[in-house]
C-alpha positions as CSV (number, residue, x, y, z in Angstrom):
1,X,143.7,36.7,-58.6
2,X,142.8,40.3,-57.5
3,X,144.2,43.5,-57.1
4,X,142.6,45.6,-54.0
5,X,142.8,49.3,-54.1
6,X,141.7,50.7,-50.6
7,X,141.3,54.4,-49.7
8,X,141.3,55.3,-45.6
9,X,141.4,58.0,-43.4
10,X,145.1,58.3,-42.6
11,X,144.7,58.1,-39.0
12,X,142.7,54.6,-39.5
13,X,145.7,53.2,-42.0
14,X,147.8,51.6,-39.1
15,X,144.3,49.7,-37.6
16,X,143.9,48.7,-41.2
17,X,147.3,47.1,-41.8
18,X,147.2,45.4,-38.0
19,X,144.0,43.9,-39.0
20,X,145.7,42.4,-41.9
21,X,148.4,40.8,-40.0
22,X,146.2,39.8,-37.8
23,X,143.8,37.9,-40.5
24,X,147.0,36.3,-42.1
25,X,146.9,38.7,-45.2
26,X,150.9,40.2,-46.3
27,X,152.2,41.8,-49.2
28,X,150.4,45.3,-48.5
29,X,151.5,48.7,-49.8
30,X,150.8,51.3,-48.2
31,X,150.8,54.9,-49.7
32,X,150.1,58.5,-48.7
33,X,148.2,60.1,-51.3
34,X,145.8,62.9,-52.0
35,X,142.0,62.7,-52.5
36,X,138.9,65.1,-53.6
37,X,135.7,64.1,-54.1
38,X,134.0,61.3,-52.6
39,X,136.3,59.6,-50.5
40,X,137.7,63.4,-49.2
41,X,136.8,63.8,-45.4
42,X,134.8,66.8,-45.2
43,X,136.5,67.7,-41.7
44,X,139.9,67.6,-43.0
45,X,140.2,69.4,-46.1
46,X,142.1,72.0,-48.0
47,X,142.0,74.2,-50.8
48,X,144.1,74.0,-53.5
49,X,144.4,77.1,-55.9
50,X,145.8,75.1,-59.0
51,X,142.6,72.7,-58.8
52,X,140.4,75.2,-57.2
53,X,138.5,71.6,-55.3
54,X,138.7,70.6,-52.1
55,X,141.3,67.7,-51.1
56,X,142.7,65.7,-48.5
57,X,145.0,63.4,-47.6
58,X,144.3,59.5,-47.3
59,X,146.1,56.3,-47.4
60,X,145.4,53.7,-50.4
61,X,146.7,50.3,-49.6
62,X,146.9,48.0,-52.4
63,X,146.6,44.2,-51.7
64,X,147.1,41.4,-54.8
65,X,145.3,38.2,-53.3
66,X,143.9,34.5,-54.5
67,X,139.9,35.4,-55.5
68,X,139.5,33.1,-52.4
69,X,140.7,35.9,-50.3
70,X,139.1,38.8,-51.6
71,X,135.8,38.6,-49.2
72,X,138.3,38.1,-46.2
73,X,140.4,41.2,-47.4
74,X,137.7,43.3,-48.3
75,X,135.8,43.0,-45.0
76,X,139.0,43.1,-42.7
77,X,139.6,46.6,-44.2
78,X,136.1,47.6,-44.5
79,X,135.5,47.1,-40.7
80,X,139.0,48.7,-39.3
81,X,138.5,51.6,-41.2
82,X,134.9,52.8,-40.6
83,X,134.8,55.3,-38.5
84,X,130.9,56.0,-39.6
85,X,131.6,59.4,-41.0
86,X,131.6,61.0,-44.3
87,X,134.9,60.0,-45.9
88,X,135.8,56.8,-44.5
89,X,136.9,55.9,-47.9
90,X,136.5,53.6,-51.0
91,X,137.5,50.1,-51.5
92,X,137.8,48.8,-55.4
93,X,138.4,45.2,-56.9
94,X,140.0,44.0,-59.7
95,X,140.8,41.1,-62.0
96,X,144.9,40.9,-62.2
97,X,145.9,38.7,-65.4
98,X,149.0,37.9,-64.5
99,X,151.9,38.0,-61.6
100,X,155.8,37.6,-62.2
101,X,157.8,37.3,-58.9
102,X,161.2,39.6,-60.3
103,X,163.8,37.4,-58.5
104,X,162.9,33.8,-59.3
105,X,160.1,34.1,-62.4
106,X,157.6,32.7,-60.5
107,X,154.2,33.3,-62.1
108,X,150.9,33.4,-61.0
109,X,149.5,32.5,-58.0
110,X,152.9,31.1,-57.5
111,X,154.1,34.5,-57.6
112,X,152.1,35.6,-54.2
């Protein structure tokens, strides 16, 4: 299994979870965050005094999937997301050792 950590524009986050649905992939969270650096849009930033960097706000979506899945998930984000312009964001994948569903102790894959 892996864990997807997505970073996107927040005005691209809605395309990105419809594009989900839309490829059969659920069990997305969806969080507004804030972001300097990289995956910062240039065009959209601010200034903070206690950092004294530049930041914005994004969206990170975080998807836990089968490693069959991960190309599908990966791509379907990659493409509703770009908008072609410095800051369209970062996508990271990871190896998840283990998955307990709280309400029945379903574990693993099972679990999803």
């Amino acid at each position: 299994m892996k864990e997807i950590k997505a970073y996107v524009r927040v005005e691209k986050a809605e395309e990105v979870l419809r594009a989900l649905d839309e490829a059969g992939i659920d069990g997305v969270t969806l969080i507004d965050v804030m972001g300097m650096g990289a995956m910062a849009d240039p065009q959209n930033t601010k200034y903070s005094i206690e950092y004294v960097e530049k930041y914005s706000r994004i969206s990170k979506l975080e998807v836990v999937c089968r490693d069959e899945n991960v190309h599908t998930v990966v791509e379907t984000i990659r493409k509703a997301a770009y908008t072609g312009l410095k800051g369209d964001g970062m996508i990271y994948v990871s190896p998840v050792d283990m998955v307990v569903k709280i309400r029945t102790g379903a574990q693993g894959e099972a679990a999803l």
